[in-house]
C-alpha positions as semicolon CSV with decimal commas, in nm:
position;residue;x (nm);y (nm);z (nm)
1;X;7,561;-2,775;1,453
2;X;7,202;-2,917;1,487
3;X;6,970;-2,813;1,173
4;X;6,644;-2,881;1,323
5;X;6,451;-2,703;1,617
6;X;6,127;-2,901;1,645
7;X;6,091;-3,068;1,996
8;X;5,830;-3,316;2,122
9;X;5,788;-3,503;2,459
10;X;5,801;-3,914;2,438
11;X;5,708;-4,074;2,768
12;X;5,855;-4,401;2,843
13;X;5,811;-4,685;3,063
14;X;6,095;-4,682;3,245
15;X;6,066;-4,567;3,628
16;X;6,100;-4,198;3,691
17;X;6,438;-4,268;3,933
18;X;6,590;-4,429;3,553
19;X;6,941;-4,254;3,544
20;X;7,004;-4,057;3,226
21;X;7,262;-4,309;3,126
22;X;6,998;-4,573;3,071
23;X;6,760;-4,322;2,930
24;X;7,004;-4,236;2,717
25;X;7,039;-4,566;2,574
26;X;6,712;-4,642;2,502
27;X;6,721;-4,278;2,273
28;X;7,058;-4,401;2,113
29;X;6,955;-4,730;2,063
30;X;6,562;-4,528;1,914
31;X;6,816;-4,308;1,728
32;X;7,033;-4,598;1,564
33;X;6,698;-4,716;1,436
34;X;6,626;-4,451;1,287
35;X;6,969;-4,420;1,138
36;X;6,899;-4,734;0,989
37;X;6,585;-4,707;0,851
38;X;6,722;-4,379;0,682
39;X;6,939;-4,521;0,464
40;X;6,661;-4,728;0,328
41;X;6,370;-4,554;0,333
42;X;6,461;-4,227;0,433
43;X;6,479;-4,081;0,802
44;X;6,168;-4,134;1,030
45;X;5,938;-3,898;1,230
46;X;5,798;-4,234;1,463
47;X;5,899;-4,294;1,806
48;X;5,818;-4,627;1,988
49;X;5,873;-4,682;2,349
50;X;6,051;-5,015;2,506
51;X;5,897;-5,189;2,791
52;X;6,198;-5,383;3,002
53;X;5,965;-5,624;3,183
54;X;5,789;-5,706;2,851
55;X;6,131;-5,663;2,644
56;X;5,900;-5,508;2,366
57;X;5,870;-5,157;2,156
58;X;5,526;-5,012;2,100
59;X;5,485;-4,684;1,883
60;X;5,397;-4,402;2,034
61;X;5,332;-4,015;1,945
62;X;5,540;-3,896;1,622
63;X;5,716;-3,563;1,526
64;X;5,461;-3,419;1,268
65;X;5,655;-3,141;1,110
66;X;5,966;-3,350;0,988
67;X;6,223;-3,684;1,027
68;X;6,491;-3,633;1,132
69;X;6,827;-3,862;1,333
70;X;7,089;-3,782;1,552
71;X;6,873;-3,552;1,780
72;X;6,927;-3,578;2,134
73;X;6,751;-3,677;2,423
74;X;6,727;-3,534;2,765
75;X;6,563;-3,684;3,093
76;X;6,292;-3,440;3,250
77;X;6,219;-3,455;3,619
78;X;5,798;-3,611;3,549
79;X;5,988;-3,936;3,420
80;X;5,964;-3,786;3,040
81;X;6,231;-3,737;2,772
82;X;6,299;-3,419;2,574
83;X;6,448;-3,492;2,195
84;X;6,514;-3,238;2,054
85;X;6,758;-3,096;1,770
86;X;6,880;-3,338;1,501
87;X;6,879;-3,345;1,130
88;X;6,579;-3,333;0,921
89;X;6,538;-3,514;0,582
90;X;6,422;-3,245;0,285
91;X;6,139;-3,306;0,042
92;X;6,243;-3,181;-0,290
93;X;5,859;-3,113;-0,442
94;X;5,847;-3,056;-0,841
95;X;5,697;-2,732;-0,884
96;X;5,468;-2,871;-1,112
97;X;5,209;-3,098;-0,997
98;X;5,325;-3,130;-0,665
99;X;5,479;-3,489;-0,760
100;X;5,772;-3,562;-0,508
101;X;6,127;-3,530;-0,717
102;X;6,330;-3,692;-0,465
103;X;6,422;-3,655;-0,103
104;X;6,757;-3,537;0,084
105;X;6,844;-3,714;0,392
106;X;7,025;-3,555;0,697
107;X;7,054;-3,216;0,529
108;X;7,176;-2,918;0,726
109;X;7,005;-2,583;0,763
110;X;7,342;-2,427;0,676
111;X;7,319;-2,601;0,338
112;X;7,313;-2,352;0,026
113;X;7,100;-2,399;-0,240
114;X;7,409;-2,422;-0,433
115;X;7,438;-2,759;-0,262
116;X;7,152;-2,868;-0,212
117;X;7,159;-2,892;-0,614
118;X;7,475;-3,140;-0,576
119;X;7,263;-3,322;-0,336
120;X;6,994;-3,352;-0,611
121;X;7,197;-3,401;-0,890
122;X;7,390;-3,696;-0,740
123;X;7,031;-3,905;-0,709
124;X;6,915;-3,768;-1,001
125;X;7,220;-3,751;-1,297
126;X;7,013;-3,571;-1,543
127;X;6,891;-3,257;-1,327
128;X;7,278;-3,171;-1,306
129;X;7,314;-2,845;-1,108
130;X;7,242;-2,562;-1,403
131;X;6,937;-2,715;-1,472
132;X;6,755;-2,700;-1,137
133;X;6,615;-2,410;-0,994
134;X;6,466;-2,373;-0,636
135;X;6,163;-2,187;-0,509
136;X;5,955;-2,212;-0,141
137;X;5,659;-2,232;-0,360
138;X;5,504;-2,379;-0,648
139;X;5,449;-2,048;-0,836
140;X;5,700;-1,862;-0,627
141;X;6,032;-1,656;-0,793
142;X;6,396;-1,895;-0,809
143;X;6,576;-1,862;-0,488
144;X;6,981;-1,747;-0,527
145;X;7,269;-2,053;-0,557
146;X;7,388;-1,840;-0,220
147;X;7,119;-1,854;0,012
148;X;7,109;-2,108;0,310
149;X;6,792;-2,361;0,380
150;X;6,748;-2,156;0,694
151;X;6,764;-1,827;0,507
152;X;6,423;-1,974;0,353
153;X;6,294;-2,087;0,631
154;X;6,287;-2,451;0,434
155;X;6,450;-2,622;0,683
156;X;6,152;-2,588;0,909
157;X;5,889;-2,626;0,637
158;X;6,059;-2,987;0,544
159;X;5,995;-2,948;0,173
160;X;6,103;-2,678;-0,151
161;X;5,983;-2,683;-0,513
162;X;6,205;-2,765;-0,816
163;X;6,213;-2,640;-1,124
164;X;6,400;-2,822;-1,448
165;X;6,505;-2,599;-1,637
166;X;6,580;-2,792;-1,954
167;X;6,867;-2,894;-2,128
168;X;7,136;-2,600;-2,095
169;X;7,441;-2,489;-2,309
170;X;7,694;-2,260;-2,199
171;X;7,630;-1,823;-2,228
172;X;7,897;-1,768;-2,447
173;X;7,846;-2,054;-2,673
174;X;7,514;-1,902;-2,749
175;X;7,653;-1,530;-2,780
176;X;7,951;-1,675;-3,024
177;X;7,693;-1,880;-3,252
178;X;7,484;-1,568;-3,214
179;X;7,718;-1,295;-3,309
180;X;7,942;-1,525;-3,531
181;X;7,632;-1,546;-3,804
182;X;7,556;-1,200;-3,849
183;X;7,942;-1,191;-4,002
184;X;7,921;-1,425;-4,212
185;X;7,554;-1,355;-4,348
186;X;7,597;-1,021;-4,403
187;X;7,932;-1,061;-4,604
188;X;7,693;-1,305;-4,814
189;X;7,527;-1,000;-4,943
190;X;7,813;-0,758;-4,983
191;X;7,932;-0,983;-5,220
192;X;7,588;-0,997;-5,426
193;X;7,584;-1,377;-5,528
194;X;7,422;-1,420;-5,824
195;X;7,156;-1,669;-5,649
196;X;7,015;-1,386;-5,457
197;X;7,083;-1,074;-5,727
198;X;7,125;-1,177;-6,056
199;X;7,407;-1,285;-6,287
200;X;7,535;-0,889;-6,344
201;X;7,501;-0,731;-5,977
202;X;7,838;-0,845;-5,912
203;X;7,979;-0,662;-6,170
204;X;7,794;-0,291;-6,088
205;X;7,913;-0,049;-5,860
206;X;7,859;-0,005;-5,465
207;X;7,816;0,276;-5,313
208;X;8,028;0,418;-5,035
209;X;7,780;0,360;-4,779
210;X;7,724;0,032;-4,891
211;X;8,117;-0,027;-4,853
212;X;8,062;0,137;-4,501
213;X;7,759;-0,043;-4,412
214;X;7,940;-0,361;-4,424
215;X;8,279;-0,248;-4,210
216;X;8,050;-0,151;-3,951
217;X;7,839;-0,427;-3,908
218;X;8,203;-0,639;-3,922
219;X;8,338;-0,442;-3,635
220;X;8,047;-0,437;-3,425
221;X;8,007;-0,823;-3,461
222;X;8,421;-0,859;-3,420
223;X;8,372;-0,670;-3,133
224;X;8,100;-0,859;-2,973
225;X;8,278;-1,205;-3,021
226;X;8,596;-1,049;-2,884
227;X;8,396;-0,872;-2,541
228;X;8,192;-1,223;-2,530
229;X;8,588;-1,432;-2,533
230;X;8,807;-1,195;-2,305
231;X;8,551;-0,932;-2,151
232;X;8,253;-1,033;-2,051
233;X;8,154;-1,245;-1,670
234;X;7,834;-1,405;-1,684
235;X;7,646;-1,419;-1,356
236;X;7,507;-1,778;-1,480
237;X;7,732;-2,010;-1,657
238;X;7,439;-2,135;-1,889
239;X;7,127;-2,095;-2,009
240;X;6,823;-2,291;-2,191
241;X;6,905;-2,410;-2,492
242;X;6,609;-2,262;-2,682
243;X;6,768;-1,972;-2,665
244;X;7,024;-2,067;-2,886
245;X;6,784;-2,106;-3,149
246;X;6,573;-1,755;-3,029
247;X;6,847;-1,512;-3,028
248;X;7,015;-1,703;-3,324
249;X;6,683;-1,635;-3,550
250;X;6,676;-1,281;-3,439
251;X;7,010;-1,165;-3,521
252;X;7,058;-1,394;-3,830
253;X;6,711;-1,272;-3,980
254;X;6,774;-0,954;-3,928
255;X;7,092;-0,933;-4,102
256;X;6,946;-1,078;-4,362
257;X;6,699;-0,804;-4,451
258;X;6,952;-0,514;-4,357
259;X;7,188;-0,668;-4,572
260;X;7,024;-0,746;-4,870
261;X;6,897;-0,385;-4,925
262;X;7,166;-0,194;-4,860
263;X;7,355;-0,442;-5,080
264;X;7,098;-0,405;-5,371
265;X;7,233;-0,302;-5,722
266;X;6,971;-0,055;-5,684
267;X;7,027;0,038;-5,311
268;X;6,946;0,431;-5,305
269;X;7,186;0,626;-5,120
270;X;7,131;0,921;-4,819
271;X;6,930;1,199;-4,875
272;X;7,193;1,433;-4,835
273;X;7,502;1,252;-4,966
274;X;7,856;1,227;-4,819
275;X;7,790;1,473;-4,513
276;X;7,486;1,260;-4,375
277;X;7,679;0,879;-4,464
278;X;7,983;1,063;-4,221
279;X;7,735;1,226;-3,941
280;X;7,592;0,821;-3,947
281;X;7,963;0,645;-3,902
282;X;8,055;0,943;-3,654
283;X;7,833;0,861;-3,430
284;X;7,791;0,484;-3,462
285;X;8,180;0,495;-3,414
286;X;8,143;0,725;-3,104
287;X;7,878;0,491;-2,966
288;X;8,096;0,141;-2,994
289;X;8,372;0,325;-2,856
290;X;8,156;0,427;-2,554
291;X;7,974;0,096;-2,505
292;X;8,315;-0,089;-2,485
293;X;8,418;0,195;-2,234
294;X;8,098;0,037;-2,024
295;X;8,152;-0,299;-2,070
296;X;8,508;-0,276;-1,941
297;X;8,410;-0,114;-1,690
298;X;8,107;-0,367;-1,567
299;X;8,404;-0,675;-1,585
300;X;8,612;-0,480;-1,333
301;X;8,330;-0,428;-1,127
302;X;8,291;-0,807;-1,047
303;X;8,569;-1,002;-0,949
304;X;8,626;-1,310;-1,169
305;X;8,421;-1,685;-1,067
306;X;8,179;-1,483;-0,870
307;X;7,824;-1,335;-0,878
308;X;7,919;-1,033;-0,679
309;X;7,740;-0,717;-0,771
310;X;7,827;-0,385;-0,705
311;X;7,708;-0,015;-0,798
312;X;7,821;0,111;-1,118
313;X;8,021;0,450;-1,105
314;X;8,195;0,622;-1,414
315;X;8,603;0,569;-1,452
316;X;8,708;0,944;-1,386
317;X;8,963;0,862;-1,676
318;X;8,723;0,773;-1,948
319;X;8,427;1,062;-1,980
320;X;8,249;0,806;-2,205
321;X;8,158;0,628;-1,891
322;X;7,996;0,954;-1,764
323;X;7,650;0,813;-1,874
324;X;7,676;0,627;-1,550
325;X;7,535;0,905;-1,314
326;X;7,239;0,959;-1,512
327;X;7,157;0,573;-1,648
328;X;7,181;0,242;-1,487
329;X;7,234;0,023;-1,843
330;X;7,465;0,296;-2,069
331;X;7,597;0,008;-2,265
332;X;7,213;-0,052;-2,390
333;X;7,188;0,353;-2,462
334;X;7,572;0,391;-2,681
335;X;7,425;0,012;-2,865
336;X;7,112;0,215;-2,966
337;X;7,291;0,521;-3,035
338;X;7,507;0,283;-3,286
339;X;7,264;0,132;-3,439
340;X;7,076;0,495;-3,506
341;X;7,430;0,615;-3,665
342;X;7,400;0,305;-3,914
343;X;7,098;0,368;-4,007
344;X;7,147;0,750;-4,039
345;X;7,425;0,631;-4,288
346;X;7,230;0,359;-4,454
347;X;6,917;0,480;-4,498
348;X;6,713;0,182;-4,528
349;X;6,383;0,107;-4,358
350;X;6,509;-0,228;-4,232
351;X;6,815;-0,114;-4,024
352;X;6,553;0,179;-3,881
353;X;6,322;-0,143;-3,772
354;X;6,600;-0,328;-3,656
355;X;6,706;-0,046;-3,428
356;X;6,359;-0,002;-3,350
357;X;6,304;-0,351;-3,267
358;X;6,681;-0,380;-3,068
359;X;6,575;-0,042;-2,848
360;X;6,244;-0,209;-2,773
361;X;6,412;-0,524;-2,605
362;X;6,695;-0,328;-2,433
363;X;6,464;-0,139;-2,270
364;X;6,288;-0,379;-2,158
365;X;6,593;-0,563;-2,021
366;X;6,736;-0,215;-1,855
367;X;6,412;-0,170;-1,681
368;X;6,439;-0,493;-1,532
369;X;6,821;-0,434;-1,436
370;X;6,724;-0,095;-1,296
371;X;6,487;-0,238;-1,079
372;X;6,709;-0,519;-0,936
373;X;6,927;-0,226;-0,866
374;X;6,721;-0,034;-0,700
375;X;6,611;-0,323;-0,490
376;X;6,932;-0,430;-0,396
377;X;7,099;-0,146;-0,296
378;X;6,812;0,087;-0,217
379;X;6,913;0,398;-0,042
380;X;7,263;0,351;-0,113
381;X;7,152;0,367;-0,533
382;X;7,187;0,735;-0,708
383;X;6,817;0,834;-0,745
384;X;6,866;1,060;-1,042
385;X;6,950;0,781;-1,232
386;X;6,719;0,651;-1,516
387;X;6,717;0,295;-1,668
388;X;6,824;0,350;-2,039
389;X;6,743;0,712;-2,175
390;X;6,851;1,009;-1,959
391;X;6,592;1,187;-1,805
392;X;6,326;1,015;-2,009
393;X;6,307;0,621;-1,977
């Protein structure tokens, strides 16, 4: 199917009475110069026209909007020719600066953005395919892996902006490296090394919540590693590798402080003793229950090796997912509710800052999910629905 709908008129010399056969020629011969010339310097937007007596080409008028080969030509009734159709060439623009990255010969309108990054990647090995990202302007928002050229209205326009993204490493590398520290770091402390404590702390008691603090933090941690291994479908296989070092120095520092209070020889215990440290793991244990209850749910909601999104409903057989008809992001709202029963238990100023800090971002991140929502499926979305916090947020 012809990519291309640009047309131009090229007059020729030859007499108006020329048969389309022999006009025809001429344009095949014009076209297998083109051809040519394409796989050298790319395809052309010149025409020339050939002169039988004179057995010469000159140049003539040129398509202005893009190259393109394999069009076809057509004999009009004045003695002109109609080309028309054929397959452009694609100017692949780096979004910053404007410098040319490369360009794509004989591309298709049909051709996905998904491809097209193939395309690139095969003239330039480094900007392999989860590094590029696409946009129809410089400053404009990344284009989807499934949207066509024509969809974009590039394959008209003759050119689209590119992005590097950086060096990538896979999602769930990050999330394991991620979640895998907290474990480990936190353990540090509930053993109270003498580096960090003193020669004796080993040797003093711990407190029950202490004892609790640190099987909670396990499980949640075990439990992320485990969703990130067998539950979890990313929607983008990869992500910048500065990340790895971002979310690594969040979670890592921040087990650092929670643990090493509530580790202290002199950690002070809840206010009101053994009734508050149980209301705490109660509800922290309620809260992991129900945010695995959502995060099931969201894997059987898109079908495995696809980006396929669709609306969110609760699981009539597990109330926990209830929270669905009156949030879009309950997994973010039972994490916060966890971290607000281990700090209840606790009772240390760092685990309140670290839930503090943790509701901040997922707020922030269920806002922003809300809203793709909300602009994807529009009417179709339940409108009593809030982002994170039921009625509120």
């Amino acid at each position: 199917m012809a990519a291309a709908i640009e047309t131009k008129l090229y007059v020729t010399n030859f007499p108006s009475s020329a048969t389309r056969q022999q006009l025809q020629q001429f344009f095949s011969r014009f076209g297998r110069v083109q051809e040519c010339a394409s796989k050298v310097n790319g395809c052309l937007s010149t025409a020339e026209i050939y002169d039988p007596l004179k057995g010469t080409w000159t140049t003539t008028g040129s398509m202005k909007k893009s190259q393109r080969v394999e069009y076809t030509a057509s004999v009009l009734t004045n003695g002109k020719a109609l080309a028309t159709d054929g397959w452009p060439n694609l100017e692949v623009l780096k979004a910053r600066g404007n410098g040319l990255l490369t360009t794509i010969d004989t591309i298709s309108a049909d051709t996905t953005i998904a491809e097209l990054k193939k395309r690139v990647a095969q003239q330039k090995p480094q900007f392999y395919p989860d590094r590029q990202s696409y946009r129809t302007e410089p400053t404009g928002k990344s284009v989807k892996d499934t949207q066509k050229l024509s969809e974009l209205n590039v394959d008209k326009i003759g050119k689209i902006y590119f992005k590097d993204l950086g060096l990538q490493i896979g999602w769930s590398t990050v999330f394991v490296a991620e979640y895998a520290g907290p474990l480990f770091i936190y353990l540090l402390f509930y053993i109270r090394p003498s580096l960090i404590y003193g020669s004796s702390a080993a040797s003093k008691p711990m407190h029950l919540a202490a004892h609790l603090g640190a099987a909670c933090w396990t499980f949640h941690y075990g439990k992320r590693i485990l969703e990130t291994i067998f539950v979890h479908r990313f929607s983008h296989s990869t992500m910048p590798i500065f990340n790895l070092f971002k979310n690594c120095s969040y979670y890592w520092g921040f087990t650092a402080i929670v643990s090493y209070f509530v580790n202290h020889p002199k950690y002070t215990p809840a206010s009101f003793g053994n009734a508050q440290i149980y209301l705490g793991l109660a509800i922290f244990l309620l809260n992991e229950i129900g945010n695995l209850s959502i995060h099931l749910l969201l894997r059987d909601l898109r079908p495995a090796g696809t980006n396929e999104r669709r609306i969110p409903y609760p699981n009539k057989k597990n109330p926990l997912t209830n929270l669905f008809n009156l949030v879009s992001c309950p997994n973010y709202t039972y994490e916060i509710g966890s971290w607000l029963g281990f700090s209840l238990m606790t009772q240390t100023l760092t685990a309140f800052l670290f839930t503090f800090a943790g509701a901040v971002q997922m707020t922030i991140w269920a806002k922003q999910k809300h809203r793709a929502y909300k602009k994807e499926f529009a009417e179709k979305y339940p409108k009593q629905r809030k982002a994170i916090i039921p009625f509120l947020i």
